[in-house]
C-alpha positions as CSV (number, residue, x, y, z in Angstrom):
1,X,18.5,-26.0,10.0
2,X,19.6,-22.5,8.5
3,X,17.1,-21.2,6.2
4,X,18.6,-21.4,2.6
5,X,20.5,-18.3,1.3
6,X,18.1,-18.3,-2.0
7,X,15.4,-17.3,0.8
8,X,17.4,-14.1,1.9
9,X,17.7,-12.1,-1.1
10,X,15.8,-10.4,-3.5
11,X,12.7,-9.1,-0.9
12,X,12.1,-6.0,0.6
13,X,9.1,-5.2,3.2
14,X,7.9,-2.1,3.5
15,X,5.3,-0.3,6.1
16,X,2.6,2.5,5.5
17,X,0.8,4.1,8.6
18,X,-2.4,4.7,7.8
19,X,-3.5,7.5,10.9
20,X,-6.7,8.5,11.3
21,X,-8.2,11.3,13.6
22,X,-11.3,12.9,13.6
23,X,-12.8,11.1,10.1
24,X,-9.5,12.6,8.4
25,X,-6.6,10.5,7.1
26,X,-2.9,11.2,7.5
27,X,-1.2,12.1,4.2
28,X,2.4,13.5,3.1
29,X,3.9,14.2,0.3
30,X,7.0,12.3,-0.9
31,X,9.9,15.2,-1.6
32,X,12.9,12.6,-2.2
33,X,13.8,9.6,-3.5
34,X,11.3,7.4,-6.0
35,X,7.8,8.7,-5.7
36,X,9.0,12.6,-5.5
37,X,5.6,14.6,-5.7
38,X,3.2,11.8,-4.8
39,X,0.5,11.9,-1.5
40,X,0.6,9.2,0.3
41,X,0.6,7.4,3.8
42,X,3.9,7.8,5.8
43,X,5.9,4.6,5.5
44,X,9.0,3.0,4.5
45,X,11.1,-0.1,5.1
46,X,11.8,-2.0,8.0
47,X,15.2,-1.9,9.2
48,X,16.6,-5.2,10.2
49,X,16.3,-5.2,14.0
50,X,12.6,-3.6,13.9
51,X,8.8,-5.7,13.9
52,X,6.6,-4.3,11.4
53,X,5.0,-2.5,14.1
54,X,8.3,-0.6,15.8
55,X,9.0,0.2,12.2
56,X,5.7,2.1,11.1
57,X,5.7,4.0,14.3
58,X,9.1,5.5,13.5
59,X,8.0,6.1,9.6
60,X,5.3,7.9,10.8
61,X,7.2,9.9,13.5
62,X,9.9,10.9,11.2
63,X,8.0,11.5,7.8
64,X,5.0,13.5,9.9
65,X,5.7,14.0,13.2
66,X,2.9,12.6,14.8
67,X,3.1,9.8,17.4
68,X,0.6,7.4,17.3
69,X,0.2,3.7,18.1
70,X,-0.6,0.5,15.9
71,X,-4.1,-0.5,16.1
72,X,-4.4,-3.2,13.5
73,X,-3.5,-4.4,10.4
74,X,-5.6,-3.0,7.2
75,X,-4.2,-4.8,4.0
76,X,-0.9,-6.1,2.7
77,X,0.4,-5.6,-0.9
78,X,2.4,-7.8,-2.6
79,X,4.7,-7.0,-5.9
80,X,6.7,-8.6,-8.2
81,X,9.1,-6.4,-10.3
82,X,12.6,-7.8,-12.0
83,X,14.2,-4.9,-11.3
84,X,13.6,-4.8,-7.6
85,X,12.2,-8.4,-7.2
86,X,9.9,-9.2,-4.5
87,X,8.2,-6.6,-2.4
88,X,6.1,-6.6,0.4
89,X,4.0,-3.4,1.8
90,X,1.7,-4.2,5.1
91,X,-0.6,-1.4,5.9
92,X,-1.2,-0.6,9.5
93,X,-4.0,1.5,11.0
94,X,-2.7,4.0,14.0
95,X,-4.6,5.7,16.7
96,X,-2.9,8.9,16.8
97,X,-1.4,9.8,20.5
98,X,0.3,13.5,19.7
99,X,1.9,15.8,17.8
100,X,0.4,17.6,15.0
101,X,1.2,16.6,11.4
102,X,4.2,18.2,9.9
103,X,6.6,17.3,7.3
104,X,10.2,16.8,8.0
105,X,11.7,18.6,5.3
106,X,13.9,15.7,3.7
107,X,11.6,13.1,3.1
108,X,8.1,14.6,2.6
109,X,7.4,18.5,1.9
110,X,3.9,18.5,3.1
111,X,1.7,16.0,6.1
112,X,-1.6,17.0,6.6
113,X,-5.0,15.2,7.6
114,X,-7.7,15.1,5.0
115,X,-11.4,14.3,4.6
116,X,-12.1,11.1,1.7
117,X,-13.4,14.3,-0.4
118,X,-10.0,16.0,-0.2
119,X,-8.2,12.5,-1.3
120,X,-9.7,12.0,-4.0
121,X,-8.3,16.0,-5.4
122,X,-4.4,14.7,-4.3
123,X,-2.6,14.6,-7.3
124,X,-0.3,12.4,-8.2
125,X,-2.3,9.7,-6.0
126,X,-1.1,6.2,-6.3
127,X,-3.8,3.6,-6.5
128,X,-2.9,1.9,-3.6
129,X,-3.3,4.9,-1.4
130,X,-6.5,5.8,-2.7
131,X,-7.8,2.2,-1.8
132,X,-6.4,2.2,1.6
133,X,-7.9,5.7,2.1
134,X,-11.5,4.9,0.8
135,X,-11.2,1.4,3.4
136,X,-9.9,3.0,6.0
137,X,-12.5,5.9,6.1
138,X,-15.3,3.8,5.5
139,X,-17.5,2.2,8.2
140,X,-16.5,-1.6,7.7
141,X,-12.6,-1.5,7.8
142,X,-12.8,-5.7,7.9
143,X,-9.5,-4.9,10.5
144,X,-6.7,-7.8,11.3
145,X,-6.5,-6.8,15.0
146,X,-2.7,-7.8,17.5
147,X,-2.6,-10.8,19.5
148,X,0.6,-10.9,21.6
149,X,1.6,-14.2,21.9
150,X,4.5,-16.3,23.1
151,X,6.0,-19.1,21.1
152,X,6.9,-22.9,23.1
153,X,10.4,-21.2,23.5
154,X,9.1,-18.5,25.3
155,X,10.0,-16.0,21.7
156,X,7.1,-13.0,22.1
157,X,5.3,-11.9,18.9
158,X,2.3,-10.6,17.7
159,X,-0.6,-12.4,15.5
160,X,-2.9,-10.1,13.6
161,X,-6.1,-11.9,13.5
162,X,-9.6,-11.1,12.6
C-alpha cells in the first residue's frame, strides 16, 4: 500500500554536523539565505536520494570544508511553523578526518573551531546551537550511537541506538 499523499507534503528534514576536535566545536557563519549573520553548526537539508548521514557529511564538506565521519546521533529538533509546516533537524556528532575549517564563500563567511568559552561570545547564537554546543562539549554527551542493520528483504539501514 502507497503511503497516502497527505504524508508527503508539508515536512522538511534538515541535518547539523556537530564536529568536534581537540575540546573545540565546529562553527560557521551563515552568509546567505534565512539565518544571514548567525554561528552555527554546518548543516542543511537532505536531498532526496541521501540518508541523514550521506547528507551531513556533504553539509559539512561544503559549508566548512572539513571531512569528517558520523559518529552518532546527539539530539533531534522538531518544529511546527504554518508558514513552513513541519520541520525536522537531527543533530549528528562527527569525528573529524581532514581538512582544516574554512568557509566556502556562498553559504557561510566564516568556519572555525571554538572552545565552550568562545560559544558562548558568538553573536547572533541561536538557542539550539548553544544547547547542542554546551552537550556536545560536556563530558556526558548521553550519545544515540549506528547500528547497521539489514531489514527481512535484505534493505540496509542504520539504527541509532543508545
Amino acid at each position: 500500500m502507497a503511503i497516502p499523499e497527505r504524508y508527503n507534503t508539508g515536512y522538511n528534514i534538515g541535518v547539523g554536523g556537530a564536529v568536534v576536535r581537540d575540546d573545540k566545536l565546529l562553527f560557521i557563519r551563515r552568509a546567505s539565505r534565512h539565518g544571514r549573520g548567525n554561528w552555527q553548526l554546518p548543516g542543511g537539508f537532505i536531498e532526496p536520494d541521501e540518508t541523514i548521514e550521506q547528507a551531513v557529511v556533504r553539509e559539512v564538506q561544503e559549508e566548512a570544508g572539513v571531512i569528517a565521519e558520523v559518529e552518532a546521533v546527539l539530539g533531534l529538533r522538531s518544529r511546527y511553523d504554518p508558514d513552513s509546516g513541519n520541520g525536522i533537524y537531527v543533530i549528528l556528532l562527527l569525528r573529524p578526518i581532514s581538512g582544516e575549517p574554512r568557509a566556502d564563500g556562498h553559504e557561510t563567511d566564516h568556519a572555525e573551531y571554538f572552545t565552550l568559552d568562545q560559544i558562548s561570545q558568538l553573536n547572533p547564537l541561536p538557542p539550539v546551537n548553544w544547547e547542542i554546543a554546551q552537550r556536545v562539549l560536556s563530558p556526558d554527551k548521553r550519545l544515540l550511537n549506528p547500528k547497521p542493520l539489514t531489514n527481512l528483504n535484505g534493505a540496509k539501514f542504520t539504527l541509532f541506538v543508545g
